[in-house]
Backbone as JSON Lines, residues from 0, in Angstrom:
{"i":0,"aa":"X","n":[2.51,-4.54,-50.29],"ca":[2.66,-3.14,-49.98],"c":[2.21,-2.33,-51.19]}
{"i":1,"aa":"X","n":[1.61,-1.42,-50.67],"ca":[1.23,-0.43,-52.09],"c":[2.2,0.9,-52.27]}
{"i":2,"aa":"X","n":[1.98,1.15,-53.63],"ca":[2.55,2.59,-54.03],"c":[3.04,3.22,-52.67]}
{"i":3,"aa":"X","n":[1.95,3.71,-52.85],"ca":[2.09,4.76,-51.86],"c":[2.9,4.37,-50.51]}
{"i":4,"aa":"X","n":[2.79,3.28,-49.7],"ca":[3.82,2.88,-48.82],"c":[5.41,2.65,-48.99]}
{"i":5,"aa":"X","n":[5.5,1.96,-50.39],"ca":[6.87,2.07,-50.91],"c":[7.48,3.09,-51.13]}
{"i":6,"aa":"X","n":[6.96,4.08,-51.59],"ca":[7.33,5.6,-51.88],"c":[7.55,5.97,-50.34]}
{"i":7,"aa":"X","n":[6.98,5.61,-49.56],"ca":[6.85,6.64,-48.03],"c":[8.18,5.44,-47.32]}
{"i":8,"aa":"X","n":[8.16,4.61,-47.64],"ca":[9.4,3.53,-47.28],"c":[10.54,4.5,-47.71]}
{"i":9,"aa":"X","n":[10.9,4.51,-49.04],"ca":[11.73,5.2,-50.22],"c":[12.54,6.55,-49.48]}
{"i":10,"aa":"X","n":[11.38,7.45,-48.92],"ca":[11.52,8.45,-48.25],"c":[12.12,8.07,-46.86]}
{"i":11,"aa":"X","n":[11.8,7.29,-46.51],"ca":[12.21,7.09,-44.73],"c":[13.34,6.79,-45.38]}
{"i":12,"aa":"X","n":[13.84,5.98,-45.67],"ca":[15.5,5.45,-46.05],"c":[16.47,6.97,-46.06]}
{"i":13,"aa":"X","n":[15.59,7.74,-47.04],"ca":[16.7,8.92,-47.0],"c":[16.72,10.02,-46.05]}
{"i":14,"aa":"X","n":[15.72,10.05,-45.14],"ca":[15.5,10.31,-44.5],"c":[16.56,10.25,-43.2]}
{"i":15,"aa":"X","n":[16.51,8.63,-42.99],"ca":[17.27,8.27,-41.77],"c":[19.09,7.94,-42.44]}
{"i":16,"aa":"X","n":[18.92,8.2,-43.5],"ca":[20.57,8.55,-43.82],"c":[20.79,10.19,-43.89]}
{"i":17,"aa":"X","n":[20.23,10.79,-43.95],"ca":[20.12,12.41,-43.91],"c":[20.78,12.58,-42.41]}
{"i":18,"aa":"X","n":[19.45,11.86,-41.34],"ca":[19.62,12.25,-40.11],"c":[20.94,11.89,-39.56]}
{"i":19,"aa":"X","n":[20.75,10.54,-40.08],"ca":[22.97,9.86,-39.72],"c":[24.14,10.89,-39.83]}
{"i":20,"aa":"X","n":[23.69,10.94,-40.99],"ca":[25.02,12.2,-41.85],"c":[24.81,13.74,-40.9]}
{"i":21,"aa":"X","n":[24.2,14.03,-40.6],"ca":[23.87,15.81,-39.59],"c":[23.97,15.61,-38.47]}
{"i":22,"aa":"X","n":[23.63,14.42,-38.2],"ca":[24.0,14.26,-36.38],"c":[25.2,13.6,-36.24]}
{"i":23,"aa":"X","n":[26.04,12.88,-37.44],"ca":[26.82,12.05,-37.27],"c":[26.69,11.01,-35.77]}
{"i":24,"aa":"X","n":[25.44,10.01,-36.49],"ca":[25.75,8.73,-35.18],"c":[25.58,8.22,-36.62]}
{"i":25,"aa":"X","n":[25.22,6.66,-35.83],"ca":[24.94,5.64,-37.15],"c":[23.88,5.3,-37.68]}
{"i":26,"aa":"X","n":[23.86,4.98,-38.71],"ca":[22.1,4.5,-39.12],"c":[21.29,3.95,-38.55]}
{"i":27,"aa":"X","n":[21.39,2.68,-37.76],"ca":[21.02,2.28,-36.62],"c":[20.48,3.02,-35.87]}
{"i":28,"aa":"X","n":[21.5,4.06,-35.08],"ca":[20.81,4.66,-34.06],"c":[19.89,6.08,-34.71]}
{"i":29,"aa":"X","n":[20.06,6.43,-36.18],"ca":[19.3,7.15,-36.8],"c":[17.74,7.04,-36.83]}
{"i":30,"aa":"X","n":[17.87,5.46,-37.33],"ca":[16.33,4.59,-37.89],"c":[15.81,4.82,-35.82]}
{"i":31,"aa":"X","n":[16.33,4.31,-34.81],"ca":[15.77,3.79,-33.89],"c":[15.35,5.13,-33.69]}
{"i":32,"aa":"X","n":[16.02,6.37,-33.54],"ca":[15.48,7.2,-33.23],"c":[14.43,8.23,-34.02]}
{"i":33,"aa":"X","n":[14.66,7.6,-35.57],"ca":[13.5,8.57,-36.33],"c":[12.2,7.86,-36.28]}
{"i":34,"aa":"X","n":[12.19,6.3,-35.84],"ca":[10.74,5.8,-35.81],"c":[10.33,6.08,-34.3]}
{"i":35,"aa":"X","n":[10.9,6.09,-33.49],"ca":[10.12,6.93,-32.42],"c":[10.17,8.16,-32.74]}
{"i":36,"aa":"X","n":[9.72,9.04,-33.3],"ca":[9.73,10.46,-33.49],"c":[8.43,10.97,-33.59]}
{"i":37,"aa":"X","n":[7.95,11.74,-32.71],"ca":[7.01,12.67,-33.5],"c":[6.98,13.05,-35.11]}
{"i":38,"aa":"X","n":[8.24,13.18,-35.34],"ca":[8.11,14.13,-36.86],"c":[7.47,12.54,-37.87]}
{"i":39,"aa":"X","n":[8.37,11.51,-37.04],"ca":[7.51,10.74,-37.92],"c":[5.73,9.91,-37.99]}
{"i":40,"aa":"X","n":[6.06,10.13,-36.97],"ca":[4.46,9.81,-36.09],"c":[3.55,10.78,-37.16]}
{"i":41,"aa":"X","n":[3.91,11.87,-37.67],"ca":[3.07,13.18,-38.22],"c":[3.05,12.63,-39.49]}
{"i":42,"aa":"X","n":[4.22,12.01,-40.02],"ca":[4.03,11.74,-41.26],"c":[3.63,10.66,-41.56]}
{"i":43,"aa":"X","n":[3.39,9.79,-41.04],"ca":[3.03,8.2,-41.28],"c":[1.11,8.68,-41.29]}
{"i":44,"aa":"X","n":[1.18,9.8,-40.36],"ca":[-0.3,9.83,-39.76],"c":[-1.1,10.76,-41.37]}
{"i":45,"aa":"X","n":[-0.37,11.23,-42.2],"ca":[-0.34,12.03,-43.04],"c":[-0.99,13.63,-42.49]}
{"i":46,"aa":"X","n":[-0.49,14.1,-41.3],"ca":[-0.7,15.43,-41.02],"c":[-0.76,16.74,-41.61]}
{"i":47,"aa":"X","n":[-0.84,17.4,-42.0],"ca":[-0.05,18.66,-43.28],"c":[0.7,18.52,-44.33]}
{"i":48,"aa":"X","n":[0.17,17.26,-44.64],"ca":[1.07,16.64,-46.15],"c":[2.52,16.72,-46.12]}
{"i":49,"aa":"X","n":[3.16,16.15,-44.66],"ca":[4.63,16.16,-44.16],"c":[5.12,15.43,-45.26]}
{"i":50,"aa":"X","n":[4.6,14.76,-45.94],"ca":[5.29,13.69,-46.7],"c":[5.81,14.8,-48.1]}
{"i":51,"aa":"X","n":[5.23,15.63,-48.81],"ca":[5.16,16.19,-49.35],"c":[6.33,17.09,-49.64]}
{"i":52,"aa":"X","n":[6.8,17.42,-48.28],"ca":[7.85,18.29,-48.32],"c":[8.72,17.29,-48.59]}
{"i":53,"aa":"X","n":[10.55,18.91,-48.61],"ca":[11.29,17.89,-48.93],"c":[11.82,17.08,-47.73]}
{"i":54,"aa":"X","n":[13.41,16.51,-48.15],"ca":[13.91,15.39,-47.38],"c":[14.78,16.24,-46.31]}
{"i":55,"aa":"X","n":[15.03,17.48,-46.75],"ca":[15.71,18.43,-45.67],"c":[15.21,18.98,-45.06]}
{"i":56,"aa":"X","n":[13.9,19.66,-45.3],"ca":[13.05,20.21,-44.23],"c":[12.63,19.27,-43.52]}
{"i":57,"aa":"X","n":[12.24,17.83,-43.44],"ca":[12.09,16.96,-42.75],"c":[13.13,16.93,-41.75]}
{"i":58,"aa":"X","n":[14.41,16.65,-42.14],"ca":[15.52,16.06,-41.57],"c":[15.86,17.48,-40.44]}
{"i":59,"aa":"X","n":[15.52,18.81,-40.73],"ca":[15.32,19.54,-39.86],"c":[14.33,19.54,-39.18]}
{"i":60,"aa":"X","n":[13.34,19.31,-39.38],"ca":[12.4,19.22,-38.3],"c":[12.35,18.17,-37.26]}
{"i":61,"aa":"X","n":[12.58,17.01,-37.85],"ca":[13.61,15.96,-37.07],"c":[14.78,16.55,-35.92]}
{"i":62,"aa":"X","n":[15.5,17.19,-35.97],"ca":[16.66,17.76,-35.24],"c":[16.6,18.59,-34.19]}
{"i":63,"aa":"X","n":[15.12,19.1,-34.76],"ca":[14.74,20.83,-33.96],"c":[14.13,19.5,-32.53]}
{"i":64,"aa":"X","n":[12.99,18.71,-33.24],"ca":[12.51,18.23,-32.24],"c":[13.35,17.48,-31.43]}
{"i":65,"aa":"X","n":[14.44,16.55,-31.77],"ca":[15.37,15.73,-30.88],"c":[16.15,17.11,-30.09]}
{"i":66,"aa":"X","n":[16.23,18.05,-30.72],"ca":[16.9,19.16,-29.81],"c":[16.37,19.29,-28.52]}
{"i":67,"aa":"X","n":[14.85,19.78,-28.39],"ca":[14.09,19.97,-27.92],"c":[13.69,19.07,-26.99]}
{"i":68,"aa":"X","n":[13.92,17.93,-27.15],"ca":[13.82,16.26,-25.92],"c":[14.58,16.5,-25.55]}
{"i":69,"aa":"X","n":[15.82,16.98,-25.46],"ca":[17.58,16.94,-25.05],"c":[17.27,17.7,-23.81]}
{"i":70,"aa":"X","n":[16.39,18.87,-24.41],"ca":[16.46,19.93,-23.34],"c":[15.87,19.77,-22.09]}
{"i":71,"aa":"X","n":[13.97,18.83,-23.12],"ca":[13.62,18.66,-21.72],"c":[13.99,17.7,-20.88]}
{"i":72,"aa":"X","n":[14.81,17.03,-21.18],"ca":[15.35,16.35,-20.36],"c":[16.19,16.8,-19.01]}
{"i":73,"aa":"X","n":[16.35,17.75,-19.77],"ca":[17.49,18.38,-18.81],"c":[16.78,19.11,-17.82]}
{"i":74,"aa":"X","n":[15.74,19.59,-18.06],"ca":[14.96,20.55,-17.17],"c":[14.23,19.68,-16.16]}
């Protein structure tokens, strides 16, 4: 693995403990649901230098979008 993947590893970890802790589920169901994610799909893909930002604007943008599946679900 290179730099740069370990670092983007580094980040997902806190990432999907961020998301645990604000949504209160478990890490488990944190990780399962932040690797299916768009937000992460954007960042793996390196889109607008998502990686770049921080670990909270992530972890919100993460939330807005699981918000947003909730809904359409519902509709």
């Amino acid at each position: 693995m290179d730099g740069r993947q370990t670092i983007l590893q580094m980040k997902y970890a806190r990432l999907i403990d961020g998301i645990s802790r604000q949504q209160n589920i478990s890490r488990e169901e944190a990780m399962d649901r932040f690797y299916h994610s768009d937000t992460f799909q954007m960042i793996q893909s390196g889109i607008a230098d998502l990686h770049c930002r921080s670990d909270k604007y992530l972890i919100d943008e993460f939330c807005l979008e699981w918000k947003y599946r909730a809904l359409d679900k519902t509709i």
